[in-house]
C-alpha positions in Angstrom: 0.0 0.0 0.0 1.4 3.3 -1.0 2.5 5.7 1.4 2.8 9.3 1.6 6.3 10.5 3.0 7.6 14.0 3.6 11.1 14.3 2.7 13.1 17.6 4.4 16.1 18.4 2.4 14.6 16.5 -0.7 16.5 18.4 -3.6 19.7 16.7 -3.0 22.4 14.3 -1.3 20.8 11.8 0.8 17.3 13.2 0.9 17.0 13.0 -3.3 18.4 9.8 -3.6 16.1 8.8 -0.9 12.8 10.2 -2.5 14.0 8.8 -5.7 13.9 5.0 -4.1 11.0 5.2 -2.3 9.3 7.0 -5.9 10.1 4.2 -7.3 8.4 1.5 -4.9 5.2 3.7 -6.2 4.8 5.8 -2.9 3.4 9.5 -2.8 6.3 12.4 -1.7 6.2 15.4 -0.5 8.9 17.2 -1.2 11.1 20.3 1.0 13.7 22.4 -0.5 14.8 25.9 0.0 15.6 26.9 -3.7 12.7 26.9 -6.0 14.5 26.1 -9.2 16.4 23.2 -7.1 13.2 22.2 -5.9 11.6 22.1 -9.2 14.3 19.8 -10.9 13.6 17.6 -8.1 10.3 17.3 -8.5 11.0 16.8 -12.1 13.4 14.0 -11.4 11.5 11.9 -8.5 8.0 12.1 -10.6 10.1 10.6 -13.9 10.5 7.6 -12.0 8.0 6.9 -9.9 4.0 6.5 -10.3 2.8 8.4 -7.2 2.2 12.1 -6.5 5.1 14.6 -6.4 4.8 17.3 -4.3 7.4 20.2 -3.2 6.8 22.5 -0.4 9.7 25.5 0.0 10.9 26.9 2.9 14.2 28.2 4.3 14.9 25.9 7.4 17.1 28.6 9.3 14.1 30.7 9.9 11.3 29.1 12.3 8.6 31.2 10.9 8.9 29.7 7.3 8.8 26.4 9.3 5.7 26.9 10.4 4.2 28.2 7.7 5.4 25.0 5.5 3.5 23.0 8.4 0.2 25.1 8.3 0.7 24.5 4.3 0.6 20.9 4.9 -2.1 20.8 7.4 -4.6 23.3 5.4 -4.2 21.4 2.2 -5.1 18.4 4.1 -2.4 16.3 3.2 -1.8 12.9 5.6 1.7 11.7 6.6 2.7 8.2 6.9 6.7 8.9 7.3 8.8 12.4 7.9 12.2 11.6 7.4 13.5 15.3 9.0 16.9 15.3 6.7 17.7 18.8 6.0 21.2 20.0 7.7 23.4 22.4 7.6 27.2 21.6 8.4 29.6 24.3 6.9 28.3 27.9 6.1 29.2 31.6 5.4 26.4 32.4 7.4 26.5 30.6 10.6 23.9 32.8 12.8 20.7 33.3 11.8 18.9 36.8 11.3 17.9 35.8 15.4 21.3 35.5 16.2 21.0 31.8 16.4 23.6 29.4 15.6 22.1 27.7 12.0 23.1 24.8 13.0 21.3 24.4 15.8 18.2 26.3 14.2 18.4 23.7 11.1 19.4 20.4 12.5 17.5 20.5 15.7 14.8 23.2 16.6 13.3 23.2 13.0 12.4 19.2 12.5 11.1 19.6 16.5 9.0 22.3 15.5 8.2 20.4 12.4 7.2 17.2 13.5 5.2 18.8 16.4 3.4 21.0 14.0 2.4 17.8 11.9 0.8 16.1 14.9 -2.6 16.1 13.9 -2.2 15.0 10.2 0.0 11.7 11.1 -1.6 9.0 10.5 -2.0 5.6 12.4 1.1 3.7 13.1 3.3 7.0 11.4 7.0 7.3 11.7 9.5 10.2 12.0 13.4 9.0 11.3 15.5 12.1 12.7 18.9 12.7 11.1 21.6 11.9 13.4 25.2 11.4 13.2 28.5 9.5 14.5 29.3 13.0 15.3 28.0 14.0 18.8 28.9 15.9 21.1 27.7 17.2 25.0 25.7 20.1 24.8 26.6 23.8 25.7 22.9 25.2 26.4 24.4 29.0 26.0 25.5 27.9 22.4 22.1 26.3 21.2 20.4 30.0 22.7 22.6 32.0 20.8 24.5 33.4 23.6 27.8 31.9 22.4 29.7 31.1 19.4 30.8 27.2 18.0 33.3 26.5 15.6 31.4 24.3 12.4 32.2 21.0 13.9 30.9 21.3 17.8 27.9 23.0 16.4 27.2 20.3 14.3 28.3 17.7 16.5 26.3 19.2 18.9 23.2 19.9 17.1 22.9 16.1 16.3 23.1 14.8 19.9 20.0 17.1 20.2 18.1 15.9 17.9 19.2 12.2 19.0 17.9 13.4 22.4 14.4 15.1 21.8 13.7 12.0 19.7 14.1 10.0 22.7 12.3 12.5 24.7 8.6 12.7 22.9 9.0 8.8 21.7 8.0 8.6 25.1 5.5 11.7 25.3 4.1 10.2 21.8 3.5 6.4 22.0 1.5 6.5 19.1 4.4 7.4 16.6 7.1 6.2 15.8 10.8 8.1 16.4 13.9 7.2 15.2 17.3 8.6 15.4 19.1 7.3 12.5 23.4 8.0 11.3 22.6 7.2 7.8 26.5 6.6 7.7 29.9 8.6 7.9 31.4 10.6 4.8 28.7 9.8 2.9 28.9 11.8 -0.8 26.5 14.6 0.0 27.3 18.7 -0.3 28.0 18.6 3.3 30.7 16.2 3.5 32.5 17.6 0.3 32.7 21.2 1.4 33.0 20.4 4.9 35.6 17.8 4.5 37.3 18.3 1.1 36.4 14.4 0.4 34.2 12.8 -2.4 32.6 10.3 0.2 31.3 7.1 0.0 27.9 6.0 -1.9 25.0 7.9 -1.1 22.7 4.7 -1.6 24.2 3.3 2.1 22.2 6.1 3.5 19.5 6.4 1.6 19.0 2.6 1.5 18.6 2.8 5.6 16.3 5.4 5.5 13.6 3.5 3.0 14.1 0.2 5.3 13.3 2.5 8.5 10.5 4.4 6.6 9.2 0.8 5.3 10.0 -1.9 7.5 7.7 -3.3 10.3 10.6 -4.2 12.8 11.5 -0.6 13.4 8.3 0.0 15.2 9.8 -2.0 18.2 13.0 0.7 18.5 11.1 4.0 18.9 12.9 6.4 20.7 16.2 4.4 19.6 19.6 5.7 17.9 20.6 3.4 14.6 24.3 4.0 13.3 24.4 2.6 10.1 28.5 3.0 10.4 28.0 -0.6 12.7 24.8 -1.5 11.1 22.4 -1.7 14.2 21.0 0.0 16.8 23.5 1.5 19.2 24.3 3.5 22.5 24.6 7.5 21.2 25.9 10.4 23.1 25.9 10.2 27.3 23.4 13.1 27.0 21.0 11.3 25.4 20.8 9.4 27.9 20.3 12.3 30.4 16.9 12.7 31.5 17.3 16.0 33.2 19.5 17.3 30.0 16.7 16.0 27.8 14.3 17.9 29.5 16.1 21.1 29.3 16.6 20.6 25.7 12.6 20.7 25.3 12.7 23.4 27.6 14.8 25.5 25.7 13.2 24.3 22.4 9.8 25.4 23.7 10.9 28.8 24.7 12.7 29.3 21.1 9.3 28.3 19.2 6.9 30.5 21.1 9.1 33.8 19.7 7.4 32.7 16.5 
């Protein structure tokens, strides 16, 4: 039975290759991008292949307001989700605060899918999944660097921002026993945009990511690890960052991540 997936960070890297896969096991995407003539070859691509709908909802992740409104898009045109594979990210930029003063980092990789998938509550339906981007890099959390109060080099903002993410999906996998949460390391040096200008490296095949993500968007088993971390790096689900792990810094997180969204 088709299913209708929302895909952040669809236009390219792992989030294309992944909408291209699951296109062509005949399910229905919805599409995110930030660049409308990106987002349009996109669309262009993953409809050529596959024989469900195609569509592509833009918004510029490092501002929450165009968050929201992408959600209130969703919900008024009465779209329902079956998976939200939050995969847009930001590693390495010219531009690392936003117009808030916010690291981007943290605004992209962590606060925006939170505010994203919270948004989308009520149009989830039965038995729905969210897979979370993660990563093998993760790092303890400096609270006055995810409110803006101090600056991170690239790599402990990143790091950083994707223990967070790892920990709120914990967090409200136990608020939310009705959906499904997965943190998921779709693999190391992988050959997106982020690993070649952040790392000067061509990477490794993008299909080892993407070919995680469709199993975890697809497969019945993952329904037993919600709230889990997979790494893909050692093939199975794993122990991530101590702070995960951290009730009491979990709860802060959401705290924080509360406080942040309500300036909208």
């Amino acid at each position: 039975m088709a299913k209708t997936i929302l895909i952040t960070g669809a236009t390219d890297g792992i989030g294309l290759v992944t909408a291209m896969k699951l296109a062509k096991l005949g399910h229905d995407l919805i599409i995110h991008g930030r660049n409308s003539e990106k987002l349009a070859d996109a669309n262009k691509q993953i409809d050529a292949v596959g024989s469900g709908k195609v569509i592509s909802l833009m918004a510029d992740f490092s501002s929450l307001t165009q968050v929201s409104a992408m959600a209130d898009e969703v919900i008024n045109r009465g779209y329902k989700i079956d998976v939200l594979i939050n995969n847009a990210g930001v590693f390495r930029t010219a531009t690392p605060l936003t117009a808030q003063g916010m690291d981007v980092r943290f605004t992209v990789n962590t606060i925006a899918p939170y505010l994203l998938t919270r948004k989308l509550l009520s149009v989830f339906n039965a038995q729905a999944r969210v897979l979370n981007l993660s990563s093998a890099a993760q790092a303890s959390i400096d609270f006055d660097a995810l409110q803006g109060q101090k600056q991170l080099d690239d790599m402990a903002a990143y790091a950083q921002s994707k223990t967070a993410i790892t920990m709120w999906t914990k967090t409200l996998s136990r608020q939310l026993q009705d959906l499904v949460l997965l943190a998921i390391n779709p693999g190391s040096l992988l050959a997106s945009k982020m690993v070649k200008q952040g790392f000067g490296v061509a990477g490794k095949n993008l299909a080892i990511g993407a070919d995680i993500l469709v199993e975890m968007a697809l497969s019945d088993t993952a329904t037993a690890y919600s709230g889990d971390y997979f790494d893909n790096d050692a093939g199975r689900f794993s122990s991530p960052h101590s702070d995960v792990l951290d009730d009491e810094l979990c709860s802060e997180l959401i705290a924080v991540m509360d406080k942040e969204i309500t300036k909208i």
